[in-house]
N, C-alpha and C positions, 0 to 999 in steps of 0.2 A: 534605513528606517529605525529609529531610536525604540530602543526598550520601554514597556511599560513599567513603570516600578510596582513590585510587590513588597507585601507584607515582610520579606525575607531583607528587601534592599535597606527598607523602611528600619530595620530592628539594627540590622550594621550601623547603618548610619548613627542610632543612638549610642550604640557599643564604642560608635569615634568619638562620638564628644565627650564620653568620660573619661579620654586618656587624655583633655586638653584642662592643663592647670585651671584651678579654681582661685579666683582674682578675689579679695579680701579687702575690704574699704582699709585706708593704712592707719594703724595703732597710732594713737598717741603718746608718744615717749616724753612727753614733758611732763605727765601728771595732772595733766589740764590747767598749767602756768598761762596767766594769761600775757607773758614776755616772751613763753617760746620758750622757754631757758633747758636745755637738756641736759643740764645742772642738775635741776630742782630735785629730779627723784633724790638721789644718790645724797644732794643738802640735807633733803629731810628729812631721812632715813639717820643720818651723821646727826642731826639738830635734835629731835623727837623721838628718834628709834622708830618704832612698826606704829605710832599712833596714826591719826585721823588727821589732817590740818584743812579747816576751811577759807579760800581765801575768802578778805572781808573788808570792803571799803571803810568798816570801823577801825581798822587798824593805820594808821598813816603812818608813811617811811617818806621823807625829804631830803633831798640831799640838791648839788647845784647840776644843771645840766651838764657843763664840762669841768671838773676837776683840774686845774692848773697845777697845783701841787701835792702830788700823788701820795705823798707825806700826811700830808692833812687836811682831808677831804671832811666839810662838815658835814653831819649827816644831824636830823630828828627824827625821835620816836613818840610817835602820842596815839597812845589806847584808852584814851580817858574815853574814845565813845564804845566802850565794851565795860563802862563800869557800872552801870545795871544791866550785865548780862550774868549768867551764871553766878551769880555771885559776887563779882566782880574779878578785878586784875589776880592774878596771884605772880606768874611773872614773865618777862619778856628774855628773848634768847635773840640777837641780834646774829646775822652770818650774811656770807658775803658767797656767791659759786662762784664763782673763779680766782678765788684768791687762794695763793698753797697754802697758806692757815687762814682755814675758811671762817673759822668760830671768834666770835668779837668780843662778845659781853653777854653777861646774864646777869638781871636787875629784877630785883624782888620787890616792888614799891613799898608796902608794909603801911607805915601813915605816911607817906607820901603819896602826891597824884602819880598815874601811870604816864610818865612821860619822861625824857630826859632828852639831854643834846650833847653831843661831843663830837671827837673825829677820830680817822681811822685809817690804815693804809692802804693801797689799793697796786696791787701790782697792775692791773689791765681794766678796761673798764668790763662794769659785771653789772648785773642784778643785785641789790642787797634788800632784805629781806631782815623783817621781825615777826618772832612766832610769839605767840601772845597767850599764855595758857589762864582762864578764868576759875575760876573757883572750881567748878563743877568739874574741871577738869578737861575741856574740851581746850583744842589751841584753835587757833584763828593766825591770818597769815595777812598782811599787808608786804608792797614790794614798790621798789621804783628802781631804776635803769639809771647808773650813772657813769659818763662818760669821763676815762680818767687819760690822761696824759703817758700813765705806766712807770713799772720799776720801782714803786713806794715801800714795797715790802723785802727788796733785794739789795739795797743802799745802806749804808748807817747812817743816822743821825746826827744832826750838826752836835749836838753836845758830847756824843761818842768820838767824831771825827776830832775835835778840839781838845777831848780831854778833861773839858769843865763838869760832865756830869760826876765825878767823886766828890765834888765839891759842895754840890747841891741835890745827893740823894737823898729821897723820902723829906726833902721842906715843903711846906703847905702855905698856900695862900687860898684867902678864903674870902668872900663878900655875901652880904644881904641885899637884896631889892626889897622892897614895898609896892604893895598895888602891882604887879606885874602884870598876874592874871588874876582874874577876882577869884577872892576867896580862898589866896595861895600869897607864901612870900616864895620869890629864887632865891635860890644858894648855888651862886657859880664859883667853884675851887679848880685848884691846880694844883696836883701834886709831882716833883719834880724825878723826874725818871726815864731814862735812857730809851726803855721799853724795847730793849732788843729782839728780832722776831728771830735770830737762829740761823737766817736763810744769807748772811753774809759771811766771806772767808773768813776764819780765825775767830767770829764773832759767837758764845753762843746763845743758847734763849736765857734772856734776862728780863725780865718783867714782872707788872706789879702781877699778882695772885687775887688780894680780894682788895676787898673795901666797906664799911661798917659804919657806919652813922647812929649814933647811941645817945641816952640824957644818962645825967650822974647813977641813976639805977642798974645803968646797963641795958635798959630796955632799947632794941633796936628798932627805927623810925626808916631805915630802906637797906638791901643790901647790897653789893655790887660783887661780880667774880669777872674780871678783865682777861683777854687772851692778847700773843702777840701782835697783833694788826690793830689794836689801838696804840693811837700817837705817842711821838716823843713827849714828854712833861704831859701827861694826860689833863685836858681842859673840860670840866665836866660840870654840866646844869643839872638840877633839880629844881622841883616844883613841892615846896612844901606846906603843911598849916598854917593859917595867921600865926594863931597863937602856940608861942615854941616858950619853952625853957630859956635862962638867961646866957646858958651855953650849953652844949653839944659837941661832943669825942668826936673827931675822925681817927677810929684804928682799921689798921688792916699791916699784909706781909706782901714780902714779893718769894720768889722762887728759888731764891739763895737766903731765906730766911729772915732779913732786913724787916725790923717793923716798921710801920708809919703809926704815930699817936700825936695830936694835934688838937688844941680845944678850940672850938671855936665858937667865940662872944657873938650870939645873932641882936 
């Protein structure tokens, strides 16, 4: 005949269930990435230090769904819709998680619009990502997924592999568009550079450092600070005022001290 239980059975039995582990809904390790990326803490942390980043469909990152050449994957940035937010732009920090040199570029627009295009190398494909700091000082975080072919950051460059880049370090090529986007002319330049990331034998880091866009006063109109993982001969768009000056500086150095100074008739 089975026992009654008492009060005595009843009080054990609670005494068991507290030696049975306490189950804990599972943390979020991505920071609340909406790609998943368990990158992103450790990016942002590298990218912003301890700030705040909120992501923000004002911020747009483009690049092509598959990357064929890992070399030189085009990417866009346009934070023109954060430009009556806080203030407006002050600057964008471009990065990449999964690349061993993570950090891309940082572009200060100045009197340019918040936007630009270029390419970049891409060892594996990853999440890339622009932090977008506005005036106020808050960043904002746009991102998009792109899928790359690999090894763009592990290879030299054809003009490394051949030789020809001593021939043609720091020349500038440079064009104006009209009417592009209203209210803006382009300035798509080229300046010609090996852009060694470091990560190849015998090779080591060789690349441009900044870049500066000036009128005859010196007064600077956007700034640029480039890292290893952008392309060989960097290809790079702006979006700037109708109305320019009848020429404009491009100076800037690379990392071995090399200047670039270049005028360019818009």
């Amino acid at each position: 005949m089975p026992m009654p239980l008492t009060r005595r059975h009843f009080a054990a039995g609670v005494a068991g269930l507290a030696c049975w582990p306490v189950v804990h809904a599972q943390e979020d390790q991505t920071g609340g990435d909406p790609l998943g990326s368990m990158q992103y803490p450790s990016l942002r942390e590298q990218t912003i230090g301890k700030a705040v980043a909120k992501f923000s469909d004002a911020v747009i990152v483009k690049g092509p769904d598959f990357a064929d050449d890992a070399m030189n994957v085009p990417l866009l940035v346009d934070a023109r819709g954060l430009s009556g937010t806080g203030g407006g732009v002050q600057r964008i920090r471009v990065a990449v998680d999964r690349n061993p040199v993570r950090q891309v570029l940082e572009f200060e627009p100045l009197r340019s619009l918040p936007m630009l295009a270029f390419r970049i190398r891409m060892e594996q494909a990853s999440p890339v990502r622009a932090f977008v700091q506005t005036m106020d000082g808050q960043w904002h975080v746009g991102s998009t997924w792109v899928q790359a072919s690999g090894g763009g950051c592990t290879v030299p460059g054809l003009t490394r592999a051949d030789g020809s880049w001593s021939k043609t370090l720091g020349q500038v090529q440079a064009r104006f568009f009209n009417n592009v986007i209203e209210g803006s002319r382009r300035l798509r330049l080229r300046v010609m550079h090996p852009m060694d990331t470091g990560l190849v034998s015998g090779i080591p880091s060789f690349h441009i450092e900044n870049l500066q866009l000036e009128d005859a006063g010196g007064l600077a109109w956007w700034r640029l600070v480039l890292h290893e993982p952008v392309s060989e001969n960097p290809l790079i768009t702006f979006e700037l005022p109708t109305q320019l000056p009848p020429s404009l500086r491009l100076v800037g150095r690379d990392n071995n001290g090399n200047r670039i100074d270049a005028e360019l008739r818009t």
